[in-house]
N, C-alpha and C positions, 0 to 999 in steps of 0.2 A: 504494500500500500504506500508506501516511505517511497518507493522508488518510483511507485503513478504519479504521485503528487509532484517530484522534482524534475519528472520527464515534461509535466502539465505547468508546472511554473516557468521551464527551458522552452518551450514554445511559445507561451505570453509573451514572456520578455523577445524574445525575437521577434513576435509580431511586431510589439510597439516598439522595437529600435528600426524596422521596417518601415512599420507607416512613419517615424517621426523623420526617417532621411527619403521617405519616397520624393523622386519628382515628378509634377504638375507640368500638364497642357495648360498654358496662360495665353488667351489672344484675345489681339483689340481688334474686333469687328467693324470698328469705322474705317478701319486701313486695312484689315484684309493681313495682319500679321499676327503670328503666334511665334512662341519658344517654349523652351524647354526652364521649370527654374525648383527650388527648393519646395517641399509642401508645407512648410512653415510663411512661407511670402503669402502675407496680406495684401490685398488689392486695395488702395486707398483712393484711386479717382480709375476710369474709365470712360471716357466720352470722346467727344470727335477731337478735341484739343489737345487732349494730355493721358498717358497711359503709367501711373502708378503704384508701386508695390513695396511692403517693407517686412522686414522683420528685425531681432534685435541686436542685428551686426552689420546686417546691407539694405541699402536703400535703390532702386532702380527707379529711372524715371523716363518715357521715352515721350518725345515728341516728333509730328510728321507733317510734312510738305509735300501739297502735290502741285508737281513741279519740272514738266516736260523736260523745261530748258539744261537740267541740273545736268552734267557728265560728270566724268569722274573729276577730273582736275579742281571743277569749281568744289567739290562734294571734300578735296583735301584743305582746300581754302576756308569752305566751310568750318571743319574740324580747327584749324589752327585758330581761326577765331573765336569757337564757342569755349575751346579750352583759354584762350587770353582771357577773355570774357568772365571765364570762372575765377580766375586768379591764382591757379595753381602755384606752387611754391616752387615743386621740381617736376618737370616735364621729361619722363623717360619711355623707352618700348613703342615708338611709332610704329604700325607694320599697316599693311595693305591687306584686306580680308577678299576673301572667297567664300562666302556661307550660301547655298543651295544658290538660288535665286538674284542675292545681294551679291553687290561690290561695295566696298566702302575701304574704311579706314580707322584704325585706333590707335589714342595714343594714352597712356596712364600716368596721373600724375599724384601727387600728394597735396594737400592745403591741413592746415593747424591738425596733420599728424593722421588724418585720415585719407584714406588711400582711394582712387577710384578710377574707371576706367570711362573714358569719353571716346563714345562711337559714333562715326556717321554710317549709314549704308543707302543704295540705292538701289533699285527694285530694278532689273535688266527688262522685265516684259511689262510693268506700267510706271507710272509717273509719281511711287511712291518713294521718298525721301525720309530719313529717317535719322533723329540726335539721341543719341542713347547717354545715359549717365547712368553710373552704378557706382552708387559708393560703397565703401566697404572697412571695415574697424580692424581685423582678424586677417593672419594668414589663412586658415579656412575660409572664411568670406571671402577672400580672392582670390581662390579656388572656383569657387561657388560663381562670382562675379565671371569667370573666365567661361566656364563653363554655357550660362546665362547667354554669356555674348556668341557662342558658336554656336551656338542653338537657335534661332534668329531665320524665322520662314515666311514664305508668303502663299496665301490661299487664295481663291476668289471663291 
């Protein structure tokens, strides 16, 4: 009986270490984008304007433009601004993305000791534009954050 009960409490606890690191389909249906992100991220706005989610290490927050004219060049120009704009302290790891659908670019910086990654992307088959911010407190949250940003789709 001593050994049902430990085999029965050894599967609880792996449930719930499962569902607490499961990840979630999240998508903004005003742009026709989803990803991939932790089952702990809370959705705190979702509308045609602004798509936000948090939990208590990272913060994501995306915003989109539609935006024929954008290519990629202007979409890097972009990025260098929105990061000035932020005021980041150290501006390191610029790279060029390829996720499904998207091209864009990220570059991650630091401000008063929190870390975060500043994305743009652009939708290849329509005129969706895309500024991503994802903060993050924790080396696991920049895991997470990394993760988040390769995960990054687009549906109709």
């Amino acid at each position: 009986m001593k050994e049902l009960f430990k085999a029965s409490l050894l599967l609880v606890c792996t449930c719930m270490l499962n569902s607490a690191f499961a990840q979630v389909d999240l998508r903004w249906d005003s742009h026709g984008v989803g990803f991939s992100a932790p089952g702990n991220l809370v959705v705190t706005a979702n509308n045609a304007n602004e798509f936000s989610a948090e939990s208590n290490d990272l913060f994501l927050s995306i915003y989109a433009e539609q935006d024929a004219e954008v290519t990629e060049e202007t979409l890097a120009e972009a990025l260098v601004a929105a990061a000035t704009e932020m005021e980041y302290d150290n501006i390191s790891a610029v790279a060029e993305l390829q996720i499904q659908d998207f091209v864009g670019f990220v570059v991650e910086g630091t401000k008063d000791r929190v870390g975060a990654l500043v994305i743009t992307l652009l939708d290849q088959k329509s005129s969706t534009n895309l500024v991503i911010a994802i903060a993050y407190t924790s080396d696991a949250a920049r895991n997470k954050a990394i993760a988040i940003g390769d995960s990054f789709y687009a549906f109709d």
